[in-house]
C-alpha distance (Angstrom), angle and dihedral (degrees) to the residues before:
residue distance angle dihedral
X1 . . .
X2 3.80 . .
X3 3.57 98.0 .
X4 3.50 94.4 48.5
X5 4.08 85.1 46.8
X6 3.30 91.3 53.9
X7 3.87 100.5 44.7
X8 3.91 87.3 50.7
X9 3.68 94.9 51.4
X10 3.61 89.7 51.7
X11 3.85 99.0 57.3
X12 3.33 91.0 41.8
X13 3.74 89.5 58.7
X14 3.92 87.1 44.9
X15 3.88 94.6 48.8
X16 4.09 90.5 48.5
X17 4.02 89.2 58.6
X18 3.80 96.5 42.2
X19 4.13 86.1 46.1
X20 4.00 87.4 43.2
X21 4.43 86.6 48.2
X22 3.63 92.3 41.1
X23 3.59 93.3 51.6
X24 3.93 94.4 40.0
X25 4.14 90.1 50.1
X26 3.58 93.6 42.3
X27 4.33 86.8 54.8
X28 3.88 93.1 50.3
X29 3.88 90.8 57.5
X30 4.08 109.3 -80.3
X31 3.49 99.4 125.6
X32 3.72 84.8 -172.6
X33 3.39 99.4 73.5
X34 3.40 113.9 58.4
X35 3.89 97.4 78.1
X36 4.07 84.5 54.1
X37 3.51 84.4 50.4
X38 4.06 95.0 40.1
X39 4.28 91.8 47.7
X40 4.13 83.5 45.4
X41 4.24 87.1 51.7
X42 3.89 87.0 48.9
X43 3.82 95.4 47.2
X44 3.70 82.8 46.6
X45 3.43 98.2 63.2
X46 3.41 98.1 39.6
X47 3.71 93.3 55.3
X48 4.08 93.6 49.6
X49 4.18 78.9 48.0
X50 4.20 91.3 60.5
X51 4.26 88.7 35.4
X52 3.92 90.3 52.2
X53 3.97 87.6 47.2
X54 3.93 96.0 46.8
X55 3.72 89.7 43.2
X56 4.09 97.3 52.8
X57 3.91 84.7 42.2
X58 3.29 97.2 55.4
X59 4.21 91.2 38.5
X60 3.96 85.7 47.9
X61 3.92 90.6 50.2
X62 3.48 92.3 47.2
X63 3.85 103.4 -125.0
X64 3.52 108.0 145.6
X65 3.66 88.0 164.7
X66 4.12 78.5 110.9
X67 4.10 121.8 74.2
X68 3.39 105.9 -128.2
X69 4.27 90.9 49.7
């Protein structure tokens, strides 16, 4: 359950910076970016959905072999 922990943390970080770019480059005037950014927001919130779920499983198991539990 770490790894996949892990793996899910790091594309959510990844999908918060392409949403944050997106968004950013879609402001200054490319037009083209703000679906990137909008598909990189939904990914986003997806992703924290699955990390909240793994993290209140693992709490609610009580296996605080990991960090953050």
């Amino acid at each position: 359950m770490m790894f996949s922990g892990n793996l899910f943390l790091t594309l959510t970080f990844t999908a918060c910076i392409v949403s944050i770019s997106g968004y950013f480059l879609g402001a200054v005037g490319r037009n083209g970016f703000i679906s990137l950014g909008r598909r990189a927001y939904i990914a986003f919130t997806g992703l924290t959905t699955i990390l909240t779920a793994i993290f209140l499983y693992e709490l609610l198991t009580h296996n605080f072999q990991i960090a953050y539990v």
